[in-house]
N, C-alpha and C positions, 0 to 999 in steps of 0.2 A: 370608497372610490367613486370618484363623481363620473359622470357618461362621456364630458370632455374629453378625463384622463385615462378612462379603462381602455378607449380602439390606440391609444399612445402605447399604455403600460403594457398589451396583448402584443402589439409589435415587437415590443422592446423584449417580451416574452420568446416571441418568435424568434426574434433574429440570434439572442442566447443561446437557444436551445441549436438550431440548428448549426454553429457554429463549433457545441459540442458531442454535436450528435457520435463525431468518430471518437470522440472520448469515451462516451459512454457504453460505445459498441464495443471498444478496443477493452478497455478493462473488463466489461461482462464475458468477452471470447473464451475466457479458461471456465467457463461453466459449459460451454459448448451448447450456452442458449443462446438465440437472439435477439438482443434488445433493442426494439426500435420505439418510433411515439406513434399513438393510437388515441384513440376519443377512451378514456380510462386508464384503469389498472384494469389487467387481466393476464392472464396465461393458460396457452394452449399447448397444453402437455402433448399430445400426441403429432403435435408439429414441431415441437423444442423451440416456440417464440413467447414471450413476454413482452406487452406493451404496457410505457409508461405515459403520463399524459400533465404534461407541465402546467395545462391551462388550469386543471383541478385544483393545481398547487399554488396558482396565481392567484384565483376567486377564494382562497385558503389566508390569504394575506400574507406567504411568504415573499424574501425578493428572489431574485433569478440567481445570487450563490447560494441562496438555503437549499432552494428546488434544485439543484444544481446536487448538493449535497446530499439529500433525502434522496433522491434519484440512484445515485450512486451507493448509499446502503443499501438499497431494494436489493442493486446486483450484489452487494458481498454477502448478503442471506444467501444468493444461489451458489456464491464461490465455498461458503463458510460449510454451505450442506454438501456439496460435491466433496470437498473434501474429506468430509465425518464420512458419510456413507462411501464411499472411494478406498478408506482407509482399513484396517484389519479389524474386524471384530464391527466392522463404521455401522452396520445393520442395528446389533444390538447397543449401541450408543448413541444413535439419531432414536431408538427407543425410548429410552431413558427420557430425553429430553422432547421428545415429542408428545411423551404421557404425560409432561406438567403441561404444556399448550391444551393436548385434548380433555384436561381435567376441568380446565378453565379458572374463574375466582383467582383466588390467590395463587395457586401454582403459575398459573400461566402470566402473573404481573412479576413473579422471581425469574421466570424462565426470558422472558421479552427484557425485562433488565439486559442481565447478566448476556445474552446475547448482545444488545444494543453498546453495552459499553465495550464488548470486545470490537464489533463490527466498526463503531464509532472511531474505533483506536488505528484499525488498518487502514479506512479509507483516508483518515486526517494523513498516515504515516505516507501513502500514496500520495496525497495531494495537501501537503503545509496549508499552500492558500484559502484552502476551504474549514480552517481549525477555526478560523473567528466566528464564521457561524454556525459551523457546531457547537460550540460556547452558549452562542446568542442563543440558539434552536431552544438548546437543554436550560440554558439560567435566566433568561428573559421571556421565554413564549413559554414554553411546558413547565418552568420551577420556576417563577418569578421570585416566590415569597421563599426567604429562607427558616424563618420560621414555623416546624414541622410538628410542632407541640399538641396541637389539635387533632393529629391525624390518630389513628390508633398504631401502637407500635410496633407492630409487624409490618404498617406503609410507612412511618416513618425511615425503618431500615432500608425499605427501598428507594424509597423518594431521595434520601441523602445518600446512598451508595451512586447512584446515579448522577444527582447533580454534581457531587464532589468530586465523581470522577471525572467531569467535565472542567470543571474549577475547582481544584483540591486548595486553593487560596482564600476562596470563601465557603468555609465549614457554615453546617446548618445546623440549628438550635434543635435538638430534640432528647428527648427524656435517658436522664442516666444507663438506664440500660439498654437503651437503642445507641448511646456512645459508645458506653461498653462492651458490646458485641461488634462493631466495628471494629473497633481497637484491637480486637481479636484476630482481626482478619487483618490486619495488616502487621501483625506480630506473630503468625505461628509456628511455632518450635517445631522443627526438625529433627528427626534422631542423624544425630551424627556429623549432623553443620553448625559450625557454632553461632553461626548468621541467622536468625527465626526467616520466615518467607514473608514478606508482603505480598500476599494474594491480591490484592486490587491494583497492585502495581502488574501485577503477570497479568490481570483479567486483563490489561490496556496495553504489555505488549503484544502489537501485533505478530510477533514470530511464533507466539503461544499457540499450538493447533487445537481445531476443533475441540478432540476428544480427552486433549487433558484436561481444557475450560470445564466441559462436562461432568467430568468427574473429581475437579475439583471442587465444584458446585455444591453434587450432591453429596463429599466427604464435608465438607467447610461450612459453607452459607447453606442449605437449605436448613443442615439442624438449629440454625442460629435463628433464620425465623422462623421454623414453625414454635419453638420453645417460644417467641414475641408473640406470635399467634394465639398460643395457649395463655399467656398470659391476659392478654388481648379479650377472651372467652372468660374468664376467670374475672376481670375486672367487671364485665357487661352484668355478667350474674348477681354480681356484688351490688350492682347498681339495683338490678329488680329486685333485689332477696330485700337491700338497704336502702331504699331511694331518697335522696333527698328531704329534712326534717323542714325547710326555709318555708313549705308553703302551709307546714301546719302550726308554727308558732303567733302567727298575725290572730289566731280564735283564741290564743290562750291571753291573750293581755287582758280581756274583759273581767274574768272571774279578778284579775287583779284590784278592780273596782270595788270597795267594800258597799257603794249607794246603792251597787245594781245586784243585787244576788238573787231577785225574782228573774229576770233575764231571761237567761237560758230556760226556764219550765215556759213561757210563752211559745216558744215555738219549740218543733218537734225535731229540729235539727240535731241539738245538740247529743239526744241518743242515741241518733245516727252514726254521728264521728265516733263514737265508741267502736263501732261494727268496725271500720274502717281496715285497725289492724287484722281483724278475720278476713278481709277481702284483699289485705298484703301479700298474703301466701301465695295465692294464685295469680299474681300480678304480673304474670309474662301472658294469662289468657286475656288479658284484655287490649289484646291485639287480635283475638277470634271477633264472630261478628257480634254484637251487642244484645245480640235474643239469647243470655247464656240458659234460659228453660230447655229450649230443646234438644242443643246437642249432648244434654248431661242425659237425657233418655236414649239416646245412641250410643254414650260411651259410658254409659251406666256398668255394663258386663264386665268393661276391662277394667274397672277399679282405679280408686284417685292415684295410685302410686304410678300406672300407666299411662295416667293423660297426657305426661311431657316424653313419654319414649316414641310416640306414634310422629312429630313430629319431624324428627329428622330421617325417618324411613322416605316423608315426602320432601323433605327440604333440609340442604346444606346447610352445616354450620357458617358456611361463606357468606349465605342470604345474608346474612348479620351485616356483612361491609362490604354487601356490592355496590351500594352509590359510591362506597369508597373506592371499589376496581374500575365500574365506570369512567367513573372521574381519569383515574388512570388511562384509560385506551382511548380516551375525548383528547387526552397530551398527548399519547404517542400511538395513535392510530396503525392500523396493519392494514398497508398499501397493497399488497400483495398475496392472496392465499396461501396459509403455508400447508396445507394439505397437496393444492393443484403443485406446488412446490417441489414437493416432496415428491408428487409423481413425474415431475419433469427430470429433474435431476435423476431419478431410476432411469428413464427411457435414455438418455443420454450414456449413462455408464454402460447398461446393454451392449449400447450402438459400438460404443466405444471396447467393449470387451473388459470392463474394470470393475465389474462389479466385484469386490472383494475377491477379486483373482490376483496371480502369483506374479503378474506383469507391474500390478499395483503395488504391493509388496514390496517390492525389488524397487520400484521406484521412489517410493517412501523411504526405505533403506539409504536408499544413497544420497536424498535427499540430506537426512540425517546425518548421514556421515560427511556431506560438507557446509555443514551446519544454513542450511534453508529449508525455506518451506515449501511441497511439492506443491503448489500452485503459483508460487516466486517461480521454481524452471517453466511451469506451463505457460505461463506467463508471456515468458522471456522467449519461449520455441518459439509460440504462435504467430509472435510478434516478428522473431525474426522469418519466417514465412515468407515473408511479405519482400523481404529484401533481397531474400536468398537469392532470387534470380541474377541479381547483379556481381553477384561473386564469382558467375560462371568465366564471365571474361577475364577476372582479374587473376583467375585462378590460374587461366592462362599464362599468366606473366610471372606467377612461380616460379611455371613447369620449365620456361623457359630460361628464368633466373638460375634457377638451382643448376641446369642441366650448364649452362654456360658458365658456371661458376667452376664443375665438372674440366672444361677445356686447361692441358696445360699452356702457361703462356708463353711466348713466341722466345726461341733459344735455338742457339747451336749446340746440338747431342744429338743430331743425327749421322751416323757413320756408315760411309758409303766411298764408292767407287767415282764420283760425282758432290761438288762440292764447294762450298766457297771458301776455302781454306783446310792446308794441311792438319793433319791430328799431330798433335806436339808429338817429338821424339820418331815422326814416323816418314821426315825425310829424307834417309837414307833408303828404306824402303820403297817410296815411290819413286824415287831415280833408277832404282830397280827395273819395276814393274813398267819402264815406260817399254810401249810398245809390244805387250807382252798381253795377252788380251786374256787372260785369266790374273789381270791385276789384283793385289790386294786392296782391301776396304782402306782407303789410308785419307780421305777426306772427312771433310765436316761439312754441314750446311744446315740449316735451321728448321726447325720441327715445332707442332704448335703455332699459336694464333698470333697476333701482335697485338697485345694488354695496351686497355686504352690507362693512360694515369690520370690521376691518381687513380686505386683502386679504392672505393668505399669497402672499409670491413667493418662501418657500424652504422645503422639509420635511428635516429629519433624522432618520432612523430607525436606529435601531440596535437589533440584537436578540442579549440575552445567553442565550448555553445554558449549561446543567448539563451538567459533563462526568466527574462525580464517579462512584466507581463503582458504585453502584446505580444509575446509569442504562442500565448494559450490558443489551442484549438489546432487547426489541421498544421500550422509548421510545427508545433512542437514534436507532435506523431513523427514527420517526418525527419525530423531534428535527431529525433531519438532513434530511429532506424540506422540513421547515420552512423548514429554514432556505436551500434552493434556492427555496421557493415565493417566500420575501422575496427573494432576490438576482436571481430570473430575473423578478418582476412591479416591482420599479425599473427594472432594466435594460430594459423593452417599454416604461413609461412615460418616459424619458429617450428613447428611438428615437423616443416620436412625438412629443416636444416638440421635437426637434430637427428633427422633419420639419414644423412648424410653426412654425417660429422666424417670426418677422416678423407671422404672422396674428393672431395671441393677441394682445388690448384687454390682458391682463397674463400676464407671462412669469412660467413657474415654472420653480424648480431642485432637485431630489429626489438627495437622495446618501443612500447605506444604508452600514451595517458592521454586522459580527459579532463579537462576543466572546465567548470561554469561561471559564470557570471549573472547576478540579478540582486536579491535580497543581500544582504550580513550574513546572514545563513546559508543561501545559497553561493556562493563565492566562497568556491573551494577547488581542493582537486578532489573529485571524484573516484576516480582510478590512479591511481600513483606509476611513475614510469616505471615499466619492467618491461623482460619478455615472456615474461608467464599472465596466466588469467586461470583465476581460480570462479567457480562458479557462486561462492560469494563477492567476488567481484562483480564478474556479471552482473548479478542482480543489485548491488548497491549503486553501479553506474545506472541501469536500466532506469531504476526509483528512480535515481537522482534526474535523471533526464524526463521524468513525467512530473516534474514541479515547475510550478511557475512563481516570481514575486519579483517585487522591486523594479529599477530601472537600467539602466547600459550603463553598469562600470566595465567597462572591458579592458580599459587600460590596469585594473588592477589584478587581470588574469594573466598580462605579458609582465607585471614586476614580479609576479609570481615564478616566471618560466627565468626571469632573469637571476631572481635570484639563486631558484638550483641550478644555473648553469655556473655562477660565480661560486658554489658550494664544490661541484663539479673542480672545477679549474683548483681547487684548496688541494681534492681529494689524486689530483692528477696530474702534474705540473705537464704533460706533452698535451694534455685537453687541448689548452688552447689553440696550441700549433695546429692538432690534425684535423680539430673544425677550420682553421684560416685556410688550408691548404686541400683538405677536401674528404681527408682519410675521414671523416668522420660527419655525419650529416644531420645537421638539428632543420627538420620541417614544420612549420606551422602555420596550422590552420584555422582561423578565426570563420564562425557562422552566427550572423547577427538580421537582423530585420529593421532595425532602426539606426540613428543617429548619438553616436556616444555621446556619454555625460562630457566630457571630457576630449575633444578630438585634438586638442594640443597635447595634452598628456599623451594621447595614442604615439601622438608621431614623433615625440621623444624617445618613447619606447622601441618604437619601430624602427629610429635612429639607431639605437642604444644596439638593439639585438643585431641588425643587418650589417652593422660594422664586425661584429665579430665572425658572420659568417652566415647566419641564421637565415635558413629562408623562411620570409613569413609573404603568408598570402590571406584576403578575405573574400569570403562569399557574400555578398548581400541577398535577404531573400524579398521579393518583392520590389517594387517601386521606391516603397516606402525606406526600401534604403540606401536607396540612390547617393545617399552622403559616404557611402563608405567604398566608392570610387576614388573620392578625394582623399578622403581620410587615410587609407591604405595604400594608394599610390604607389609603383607602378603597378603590383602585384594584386590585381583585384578584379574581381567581376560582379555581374548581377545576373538573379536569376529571377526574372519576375513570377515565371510560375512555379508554384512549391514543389509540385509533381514532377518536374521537371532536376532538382536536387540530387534524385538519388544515381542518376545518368549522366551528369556533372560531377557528382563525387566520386564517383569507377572512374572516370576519365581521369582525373586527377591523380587518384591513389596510381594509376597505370602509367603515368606521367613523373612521378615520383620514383617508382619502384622501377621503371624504366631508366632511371639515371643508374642505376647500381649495378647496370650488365658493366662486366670485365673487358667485352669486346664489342666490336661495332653493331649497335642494333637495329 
């Protein structure tokens, strides 16, 4: 980096990181550390903070999405340990797996894998956009060369467990039985499934916890390498017991010579090289120091048979191939203490009350039973935190909904003495009664409110996000609260309709969905219309709302809404009538920050649905999307500042759910 471009690149550094800093804070929160930037790595357990420091990572030669990404597994090391130790038994299984770390050498290059690829696999599953350079990180900076034939074969297992699970499309070259013992692992037989398991497929789903990685570890792969290990040790020996013959054949050619047979008796070399094989035997000591007289008078006592057991009392069989572990932790460095780690994440659960207590338990329980993973709801609470406040008011419009839903509507069945018309059959009776002042009840007049019409008995709401990538950084955060604000204030209105089934003069039915728009991939729907949410839902919209990529197809999230509407109208021939006339309410709401791919396409769309009844409205977020005043026409606003979003979208939703009072509101 020349000195021109390093005060540019630091900038460019700068302005990165702080644009993600609420990223990086927001996904760290379910560790319940805090992670901000600092001059270093470091962590202070007894405060519950972690600081990370990009610039190191700068001066390291990565660019601002790798550091971006390396950043972000520091924090799921702290999610990935909160939730071992959080979990049942989590003590004795962050054990297990902490004694390969503190053994170091080899344990601790299986243990740093086999975590890295699981972690590698949630953060990518988090954030799509950052998969190309976790690619790049693992197959061009840390494993350029795919050929692993060199390394000894207990690293070459690791070296291609790891790059392959980053690129399982380019396999790497190493010796038959480091294939073989792969191959193992992604074939193992099951009692009772007729399917074997691919283990390096689970190690890289993220929904896989902690403690089953762990103990699949040490059932599966550690016996697979230490058996390359041993092997590994067994070849080395072979090497010093048999060392190579190449450098003693070049003295034998002479005797070949029948002119020269005086030769060899001139110099006194040649009875030398006879001793040779006697100096074989001992040929692992000539790595001691080169005076072998005197240490044979110190270990004279313990006899020749003892001289090589003393050895590993002082020194590991690992010594053997620690340039080889070296080399290892030079590619994938530890950023972060995982001892101070380990005590962070303790003082947090304290704090918290979870240290493998019966609150935790029950949480994991239920987790399980709606198939996620208890740091998916921690996730998704903490998050909605932040928004909850604005639910208060809309909560309101409920209370008010339901209760007025409650009113019967305006009729005559009221029976009285006073009245705007006689009760059929009852006037011969009041000809009676006249003048008679204990008259009977023989009138009518009306009781109840006057029903505004039509009455809505069904709302649809659907709300489209921007997932393009200028949305990264603080609007998407806020993009994605939104879009809990809509799923968690249907889902309280549906609980209290159902808690009111039978009382309501008129029954309503509210079903929401979310759609995105950005990448091929992301251009979808998210949450599918209903009035239920299940908390894998939740969480698959949540995700899906922390992705970014591609650019403003938005026109192909309203052919989407068009299309189930005309699937709709198949499934229900009055569909169409009770949206043209009112019984029935399709709402949507586009949120975008820039200028569509496509703004003719939108407003065909927007033709297309507004004819049949649809309200569609767009939020622009910023300046920057001043086009989509045009574009969405009449029904459209801006909101330059993002913070300002969530106080705009209560307004709205109260606005909305405000047309579906029965009576004047």
């Amino acid at each position: 980096m020349t000195t021109e471009s390093r005060p540019m690149k630091e900038e460019a550094f700068d302005t990165f990181f702080k644009k993600n800093e609420r990223l990086i804070s927001d996904y760290a929160q379910a560790t319940g550390i805090t992670f901000q930037r600092g001059q270093g790595w470091a962590i202070i357990p007894e405060e519950g903070k972690a600081y990370y420091d990009p610039k190191m990572l700068m001066e390291r030669g990565y660019s601002e999405q790798e550091a971006l990404f390396l950043t972000l597994h520091e924090t799921e090391h702290f999610r990935d340990g909160k939730e071992i130790l959080g979990g049942k038994d989590g003590r004795k299984i962050w054990e297990l797996n902490d004694a390969l770390y503190r053994q170091g050498g080899r344990k601790k290059v299986l243990a740093n894998v086999i975590d890295d690829i699981h972690d590698d696999a949630r953060v990518t599953n988090a954030f799509p956009n950052l998969k190309e350079s976790q690619v790049r990180l693992v197959t061009e900076v840390s494993i350029a060369d795919r050929d692993l034939t060199a390394k000894p074969k207990h690293m070459q297992f690791v070296w291609a467990l790891r790059r392959e699970a980053a690129a399982p499309d380019q396999p790497c070259t190493v010796a038959p039985e480091v294939r073989e013992a792969i191959q193992k692992l992604h074939a193992i037989p099951i009692p009772g499934k007729p399917k074997p398991l691919d283990l390096v497929e689970s190690l890289m789903n993220p929904r896989v916890d902690g403690k089953s990685r762990i103990m699949l570890m040490k059932k599966y792969i550690e016996p697979l390498f230490d058996e390359l290990y041993e092997q590994d040790l067994k070849d080395q020996e072979d090497k010093k017991k048999y060392p190579p013959q190449e450098p003693e054949q070049p003295p034998q050619e002479p005797p070949q010579n029948p002119e020269q047979p005086e030769e060899p008796e001139q110099p006194s070399e040649p009875p030398q090289e006879p001793e040779k094989p006697e100096a074989e035997e001992p040929e692992p000591d000539k790595q001691e120091p080169d005076t072998p007289e005197e240490p044979p008078q110190e270990t004279e006592p313990e006899s020749d048979t003892e001289t090589s057991e003393p050895e590993p009392e002082t020194q590991s069989p690992d010594d053997a191939f620690s340039k080889e572990y070296d080399e290892f932790f030079e590619k994938f460095p530890d950023l972060l203490d995982e001892s101070a780690a380990k005590e962070a994440i303790e003082q947090v659960l304290i704090k918290e009350g979870n240290d493998d207590g019966a609150g935790k338990r029950a949480a994991n329980a239920y987790a399980a039973e709606h198939g996620v993973l208890p740091h998916e709801i921690e996730d998704y609470r903490k998050e909605f935190e932040k928004i909850k406040p604005f639910i208060g008011p809309i909560s309101d419009v409920i209370e008010g909904l339901i209760e007025d839903r409650k009113i019967p509507g305006r009729k005559l069945s009221k029976v009285g003495d006073h009245g705007v018309m006689l009760v059929p059959g009852m006037e011969v009776q009041a000809w009676m009664d006249m003048g008679d002042e204990r008259a009977s009840k023989t009138m009518l007049d009306y009781e109840g409110k006057e029903v505004l019409k039509p009455v809505v008995g069904s709302l649809r709401f659907r709300f489209v996000a921007d997932l393009s990538y200028s949305m990264d950084g603080e609007k998407l955060a806020v993009q994605r609260r939104i879009g809990q604000l809509l799923l968690e204030f249907v889902s309280e209105i549906t609980r209290r309709i159902d808690d009111n089934v039978g009382q309501m003069e008129h029954e309503l039915d509210v079903k929401s969905q979310i759609l995105t728009f950005g990448s091929p991939n992301l251009t979808k729907v998210v949450k599918p219309l209903s009035s239920s949410l299940t908390e894998r839902q939740r969480i698959d919209a949540f995700q899906s709302l922390s992705q970014v990529g591609g650019s403003t197809p938005d026109f192909l999230s309203l052919q989407t809404i068009i299309s189930e509407i005309d699937e709709e109208k198949i499934k229900d021939p009055e569909y169409a009538i009770k949206l043209k006339e009112g019984e029935l309410k399709e709402v949507v709401i586009v949120l975008t920050d820039g200028e569509s791919d496509s703004p003719a396409e939108v407003k065909a769309k927007l033709d297309d649905l507004r004819s049949r009844g649809v309200r569609v409205l767009a939020v622009g977020i910023t300046s920057s999307a001043s086009s989509v005043l045009e574009t969405y026409k009449p029904d459209a606003r801006l909101v330059e500042d993002v913070n300002e979003l969530p106080e705009v979208f209560q307004q709205l939703l109260a606005d909305v759910f405000g047309e579906l009072f029965t009576h004047p509101y």
